[in-house]
C-alpha positions as CSV (number, residue, x, y, z in Angstrom):
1,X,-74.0,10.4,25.7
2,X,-71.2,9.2,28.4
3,X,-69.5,7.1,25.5
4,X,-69.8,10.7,23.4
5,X,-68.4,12.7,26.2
6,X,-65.2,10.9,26.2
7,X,-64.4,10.7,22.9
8,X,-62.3,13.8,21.6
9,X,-63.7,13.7,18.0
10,X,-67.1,14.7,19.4
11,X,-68.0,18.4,18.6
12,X,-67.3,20.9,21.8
13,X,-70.6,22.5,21.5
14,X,-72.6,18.6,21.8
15,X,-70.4,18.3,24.7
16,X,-71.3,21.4,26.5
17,X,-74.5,20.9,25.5
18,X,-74.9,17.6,27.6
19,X,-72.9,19.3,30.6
20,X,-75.3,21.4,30.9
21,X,-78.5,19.4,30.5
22,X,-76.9,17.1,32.8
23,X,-76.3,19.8,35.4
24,X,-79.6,21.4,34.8
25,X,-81.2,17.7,35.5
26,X,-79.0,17.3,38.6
27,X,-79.4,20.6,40.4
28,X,-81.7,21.8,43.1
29,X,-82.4,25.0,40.8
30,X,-85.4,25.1,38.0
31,X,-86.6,27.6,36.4
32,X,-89.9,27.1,37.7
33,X,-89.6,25.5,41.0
34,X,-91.3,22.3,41.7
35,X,-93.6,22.6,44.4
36,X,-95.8,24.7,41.9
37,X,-98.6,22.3,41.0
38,X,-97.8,20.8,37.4
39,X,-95.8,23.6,35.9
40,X,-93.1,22.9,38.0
41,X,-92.4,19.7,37.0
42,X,-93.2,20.2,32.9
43,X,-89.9,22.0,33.2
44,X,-88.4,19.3,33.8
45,X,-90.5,16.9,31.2
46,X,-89.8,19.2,28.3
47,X,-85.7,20.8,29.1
48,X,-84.0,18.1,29.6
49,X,-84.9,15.6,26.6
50,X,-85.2,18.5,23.8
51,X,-81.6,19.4,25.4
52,X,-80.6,15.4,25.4
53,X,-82.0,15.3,21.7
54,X,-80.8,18.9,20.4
55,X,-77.2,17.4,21.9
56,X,-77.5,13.9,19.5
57,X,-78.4,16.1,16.7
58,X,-75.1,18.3,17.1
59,X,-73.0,14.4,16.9
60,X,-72.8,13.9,13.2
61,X,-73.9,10.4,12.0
62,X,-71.0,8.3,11.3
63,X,-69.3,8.9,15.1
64,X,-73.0,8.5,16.6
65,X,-73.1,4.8,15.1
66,X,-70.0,4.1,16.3
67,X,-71.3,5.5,19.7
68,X,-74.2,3.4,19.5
69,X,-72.0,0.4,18.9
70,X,-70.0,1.2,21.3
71,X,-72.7,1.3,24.4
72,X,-73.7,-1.9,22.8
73,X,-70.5,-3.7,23.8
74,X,-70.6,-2.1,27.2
75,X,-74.1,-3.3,28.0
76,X,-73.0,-6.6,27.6
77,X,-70.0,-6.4,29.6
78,X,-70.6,-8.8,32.8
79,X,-72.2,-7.3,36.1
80,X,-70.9,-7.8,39.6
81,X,-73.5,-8.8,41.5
82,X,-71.2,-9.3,44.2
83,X,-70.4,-5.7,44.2
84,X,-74.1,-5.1,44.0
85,X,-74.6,-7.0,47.2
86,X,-72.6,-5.1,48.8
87,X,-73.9,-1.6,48.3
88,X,-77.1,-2.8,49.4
89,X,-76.6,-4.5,52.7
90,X,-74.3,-1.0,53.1
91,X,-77.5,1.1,52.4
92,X,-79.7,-1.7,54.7
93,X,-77.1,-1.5,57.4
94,X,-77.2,2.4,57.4
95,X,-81.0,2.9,57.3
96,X,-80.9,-0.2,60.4
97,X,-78.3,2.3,62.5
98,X,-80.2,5.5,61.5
99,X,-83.3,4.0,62.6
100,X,-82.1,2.5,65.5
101,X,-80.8,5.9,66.7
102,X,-83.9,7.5,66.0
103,X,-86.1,4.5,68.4
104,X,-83.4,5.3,71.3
């Protein structure tokens, strides 16, 4: 879907489409709210792949292969594992300070 969002030949309405499933997935705001035992998260388990899906089906078929081929190549681009690395001694240093604050 991120290759599809950036491509200008991909229909408006697909692109809205996954805007809002994304921001639907993203936000603190359900339409039934979690805590509620079950129901609150079947939301959740049923919205956002029938909008993720209903959004494919809107991408006609030839620029959808060409999407697919596309994520392809960027799966196999290299990783930084350096960069990696960093984030988490970043996360391990902030949890150490937060933790630290909260003992004193």
């Amino acid at each position: 879907m991120w290759v599809a969002a950036r491509d200008p030949r991909t229909p408006i309405a697909a692109k809205l489409l996954a805007g809002a499933v994304a921001a639907y997935a993203f936000s603190p705001i359900d339409l039934i709210p979690d805590f509620i035992p079950v129901l609150g998260l079947v939301d959740d388990l049923l919205i956002v792949p029938a909008g993720v899906w209903l959004a494919l089906k809107l991408i006609p078929a030839p620029l959808m292969a060409e999407y697919r081929e596309a994520a392809a190549r960027l799966a196999e681009r290299p990783v930084s594992r350096g960069a990696a690395v960093a984030i988490i001694a970043a996360w391990v240093a902030i949890l150490a300070i937060g933790g630290w604050r909260l003992l004193r």
